[in-house]
KEKE-73900 format. One record per residue (C-alpha): residue number from 1; y, x, z; residue in one letter. Coordinates in steps of 0.02 Angstrom, whole numbers. Each point is the difference from the previous one (the first is absolute). Layout:
<pts>
{num = NUM; v = Y; u = X; w = Z; residu = a}
...
</pts>
This chain:
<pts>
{num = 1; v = 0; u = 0; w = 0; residu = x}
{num = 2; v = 163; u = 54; w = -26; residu = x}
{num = 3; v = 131; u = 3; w = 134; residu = x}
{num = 4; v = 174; u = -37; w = -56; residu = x}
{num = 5; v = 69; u = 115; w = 97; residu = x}
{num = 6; v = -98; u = 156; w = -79; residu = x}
{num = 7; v = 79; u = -49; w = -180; residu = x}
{num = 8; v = 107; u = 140; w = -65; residu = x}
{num = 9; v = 138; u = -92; w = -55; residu = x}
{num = 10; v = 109; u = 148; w = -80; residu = x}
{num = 11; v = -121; u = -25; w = -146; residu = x}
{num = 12; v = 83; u = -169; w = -33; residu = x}
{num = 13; v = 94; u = -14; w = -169; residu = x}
{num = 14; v = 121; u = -150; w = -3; residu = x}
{num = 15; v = 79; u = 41; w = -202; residu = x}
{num = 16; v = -69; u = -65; w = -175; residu = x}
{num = 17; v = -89; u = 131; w = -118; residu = x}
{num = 18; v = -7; u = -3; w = -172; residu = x}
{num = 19; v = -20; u = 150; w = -140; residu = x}
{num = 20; v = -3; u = -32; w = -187; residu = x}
{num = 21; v = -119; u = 122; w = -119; residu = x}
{num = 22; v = 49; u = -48; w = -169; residu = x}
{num = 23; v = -138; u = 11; w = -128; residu = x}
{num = 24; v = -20; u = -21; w = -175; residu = x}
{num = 25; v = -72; u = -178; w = 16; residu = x}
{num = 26; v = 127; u = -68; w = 124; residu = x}
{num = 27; v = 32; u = 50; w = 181; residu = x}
{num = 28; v = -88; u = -19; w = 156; residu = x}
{num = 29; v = 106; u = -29; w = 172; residu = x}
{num = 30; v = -106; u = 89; w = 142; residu = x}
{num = 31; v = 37; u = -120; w = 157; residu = x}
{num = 32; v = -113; u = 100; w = 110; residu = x}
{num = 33; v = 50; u = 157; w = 44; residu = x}
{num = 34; v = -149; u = 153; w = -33; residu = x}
{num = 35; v = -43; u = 38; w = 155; residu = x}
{num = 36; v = -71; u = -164; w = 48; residu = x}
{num = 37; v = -185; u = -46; w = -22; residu = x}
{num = 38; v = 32; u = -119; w = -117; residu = x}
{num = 39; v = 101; u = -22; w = -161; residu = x}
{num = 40; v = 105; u = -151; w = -74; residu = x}
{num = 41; v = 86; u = 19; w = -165; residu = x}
{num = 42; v = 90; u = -121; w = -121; residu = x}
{num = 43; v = -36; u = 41; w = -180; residu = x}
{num = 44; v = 98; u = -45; w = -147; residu = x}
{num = 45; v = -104; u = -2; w = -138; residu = x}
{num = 46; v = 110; u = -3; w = -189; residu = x}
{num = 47; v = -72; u = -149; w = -123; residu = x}
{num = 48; v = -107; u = 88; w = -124; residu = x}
{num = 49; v = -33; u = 171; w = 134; residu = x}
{num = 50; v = -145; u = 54; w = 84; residu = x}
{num = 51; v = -45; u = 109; w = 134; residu = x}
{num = 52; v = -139; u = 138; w = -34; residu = x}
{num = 53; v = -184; u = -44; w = -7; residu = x}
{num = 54; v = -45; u = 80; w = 168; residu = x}
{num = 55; v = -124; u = 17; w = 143; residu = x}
{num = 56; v = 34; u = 32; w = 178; residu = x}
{num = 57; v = -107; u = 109; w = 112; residu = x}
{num = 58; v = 75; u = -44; w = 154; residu = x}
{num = 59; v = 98; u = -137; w = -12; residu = x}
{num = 60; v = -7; u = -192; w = 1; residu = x}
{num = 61; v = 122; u = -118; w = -59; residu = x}
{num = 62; v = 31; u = -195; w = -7; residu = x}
{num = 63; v = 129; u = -78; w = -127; residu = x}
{num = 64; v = 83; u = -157; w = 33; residu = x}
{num = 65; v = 130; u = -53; w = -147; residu = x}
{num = 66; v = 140; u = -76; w = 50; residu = x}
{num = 67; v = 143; u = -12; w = -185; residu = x}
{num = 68; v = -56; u = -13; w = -176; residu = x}
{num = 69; v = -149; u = 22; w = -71; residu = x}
{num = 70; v = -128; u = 160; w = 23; residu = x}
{num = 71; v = -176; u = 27; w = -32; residu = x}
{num = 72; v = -130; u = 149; w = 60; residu = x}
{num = 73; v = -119; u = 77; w = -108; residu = x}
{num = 74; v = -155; u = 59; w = 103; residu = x}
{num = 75; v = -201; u = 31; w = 34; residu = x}
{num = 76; v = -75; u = -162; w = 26; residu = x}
{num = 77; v = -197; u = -10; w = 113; residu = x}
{num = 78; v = -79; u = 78; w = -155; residu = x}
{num = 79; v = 137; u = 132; w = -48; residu = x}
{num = 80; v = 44; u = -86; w = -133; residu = x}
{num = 81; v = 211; u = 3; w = -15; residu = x}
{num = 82; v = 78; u = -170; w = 5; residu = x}
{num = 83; v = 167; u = -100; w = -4; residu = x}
{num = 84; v = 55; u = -107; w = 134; residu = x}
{num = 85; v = 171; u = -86; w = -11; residu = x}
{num = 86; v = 69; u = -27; w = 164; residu = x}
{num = 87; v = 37; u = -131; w = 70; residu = x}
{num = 88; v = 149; u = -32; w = 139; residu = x}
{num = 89; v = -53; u = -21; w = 163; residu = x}
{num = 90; v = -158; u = 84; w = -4; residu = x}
{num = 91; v = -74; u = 158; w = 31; residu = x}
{num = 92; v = -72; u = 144; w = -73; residu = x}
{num = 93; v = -106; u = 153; w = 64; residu = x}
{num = 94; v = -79; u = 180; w = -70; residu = x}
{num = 95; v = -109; u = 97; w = 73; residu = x}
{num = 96; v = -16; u = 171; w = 0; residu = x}
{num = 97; v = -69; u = 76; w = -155; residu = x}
{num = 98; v = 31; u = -172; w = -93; residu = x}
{num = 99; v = 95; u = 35; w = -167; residu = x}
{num = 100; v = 176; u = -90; w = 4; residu = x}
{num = 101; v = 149; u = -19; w = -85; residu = x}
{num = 102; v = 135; u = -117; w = 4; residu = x}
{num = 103; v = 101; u = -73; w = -135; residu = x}
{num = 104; v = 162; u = -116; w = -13; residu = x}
{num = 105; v = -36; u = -131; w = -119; residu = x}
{num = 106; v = 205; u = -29; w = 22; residu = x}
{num = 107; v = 106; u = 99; w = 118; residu = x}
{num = 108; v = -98; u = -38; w = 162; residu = x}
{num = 109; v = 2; u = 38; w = 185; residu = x}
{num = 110; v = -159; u = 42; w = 100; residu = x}
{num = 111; v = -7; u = 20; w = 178; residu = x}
{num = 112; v = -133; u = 122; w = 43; residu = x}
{num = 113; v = -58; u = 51; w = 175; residu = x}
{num = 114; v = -125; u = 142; w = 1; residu = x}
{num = 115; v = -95; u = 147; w = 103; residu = x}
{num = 116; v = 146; u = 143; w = 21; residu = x}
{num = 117; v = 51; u = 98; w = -150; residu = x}
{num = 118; v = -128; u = 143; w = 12; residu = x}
{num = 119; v = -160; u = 61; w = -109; residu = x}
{num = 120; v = 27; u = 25; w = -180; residu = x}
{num = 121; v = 21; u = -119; w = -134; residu = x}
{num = 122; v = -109; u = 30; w = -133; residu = x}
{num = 123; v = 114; u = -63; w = -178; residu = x}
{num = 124; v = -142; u = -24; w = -125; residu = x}
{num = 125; v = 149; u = -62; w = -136; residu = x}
{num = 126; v = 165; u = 7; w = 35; residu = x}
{num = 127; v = 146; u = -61; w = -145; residu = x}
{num = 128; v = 96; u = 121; w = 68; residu = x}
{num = 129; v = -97; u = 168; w = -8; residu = x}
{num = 130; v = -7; u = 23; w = 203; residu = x}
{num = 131; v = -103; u = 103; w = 71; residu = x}
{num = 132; v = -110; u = -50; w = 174; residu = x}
{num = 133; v = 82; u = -51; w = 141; residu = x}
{num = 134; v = -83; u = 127; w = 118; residu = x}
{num = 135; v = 106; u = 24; w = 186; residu = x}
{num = 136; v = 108; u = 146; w = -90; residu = x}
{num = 137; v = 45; u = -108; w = -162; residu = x}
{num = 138; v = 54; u = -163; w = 107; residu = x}
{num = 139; v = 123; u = 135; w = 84; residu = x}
{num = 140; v = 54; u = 55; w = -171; residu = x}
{num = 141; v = 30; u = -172; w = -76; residu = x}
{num = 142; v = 101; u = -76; w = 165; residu = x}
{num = 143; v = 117; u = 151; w = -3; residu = x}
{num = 144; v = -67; u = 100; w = 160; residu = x}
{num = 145; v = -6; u = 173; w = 30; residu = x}
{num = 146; v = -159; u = 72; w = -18; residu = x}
</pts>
C-alpha cells in the first residue's frame, strides 16, 4: 500500500507538453513527454501520403482516428497484407513484429497511444528513401544531439 505521505511530490509537473516532429507525410504532436513509460502522439497524416511499411521490435501501438479519413495497410492472422478503412470511434492495435503502415485517404488525424519510443523500426518501403529508425536515427530525425 502506498502511504500518502511517502509520495515524493517534487516530481509533480503541473504545465502542458507538446513537441512537433515534422515529417514528410504530415506531423506528429508528441503529448507525452520521452521519459514516461508510455507514449501518446497526434499524427497528421497528408491525403494521398503514407507512412513507411514497417515492423516494430519493441514497440506496440493502438490508433484511434479522430478527423478525416485514414486507412492502415498491415499483416492480417495469415500474413497476408490488408486494407482496413477506419472508422471513427473505434480502435485499432499492432503487435509487435506485425507489418503496418498507415495511410490518409484525405488529410486525416490519428490519435495513437503506444509502448515508449524505443527498439528500432524496421522501414521495409518507405516513399521517402529513409533509412531504419534504430535509437540513433530517431535522435537524428527529431533534431537531438547525438
Amino acid at each position: 500500500m502506498i502511504y500518502l505521505n511517502k509520495i515524493d511530490k517534487s516530481k509533480f509537473i503541473n504545465h502542458s507538453y507538446v513537441k512537433k516532429i515534422d515529417k514528410p507525410w504530415g506531423y506528429e504532436l508528441h503529448w507525452v513527454s520521452e521519459d514516461k513509460p508510455y507514449m501518446g502522439k497526434l499524427l497528421h497524416i497528408d491525403a494521398g501520403k503514407r507512412l513507411s511499411l514497417q515492423i516494430h521490435d519493441q514497440k506496440e501501438e493502438t490508433w484511434f482516428l479522430v478527423n478525416g479519413r485514414g486507412k492502415v495497410i498491415w499483416d492480417d492472422d495469415q500474413g497476408n497484407l490488408t486494407e482496413t478503412e477506419l472508422e471513427k470511434e473505434k480502435g485499432y492495435s499492432c503487435q509487435i513484429g506485425q507489418r503496418h503502415r498507415l495511410a490518409g485517404i484525405t488529410d486525416c488525424d490519428i490519435i495513437e497511444v503506444s509502448t515508449p519510443e524505443m527498439g528500432t523500426t524496421l522501414r521495409l518501403e518507405d516513399d521517402y528513401k529513409r533509412p531504419d529508425e534504430t535509437p540513433k536515427q530517431r535522435k537524428i530525425e527529431r533534431g537531438k544531439k547525438i
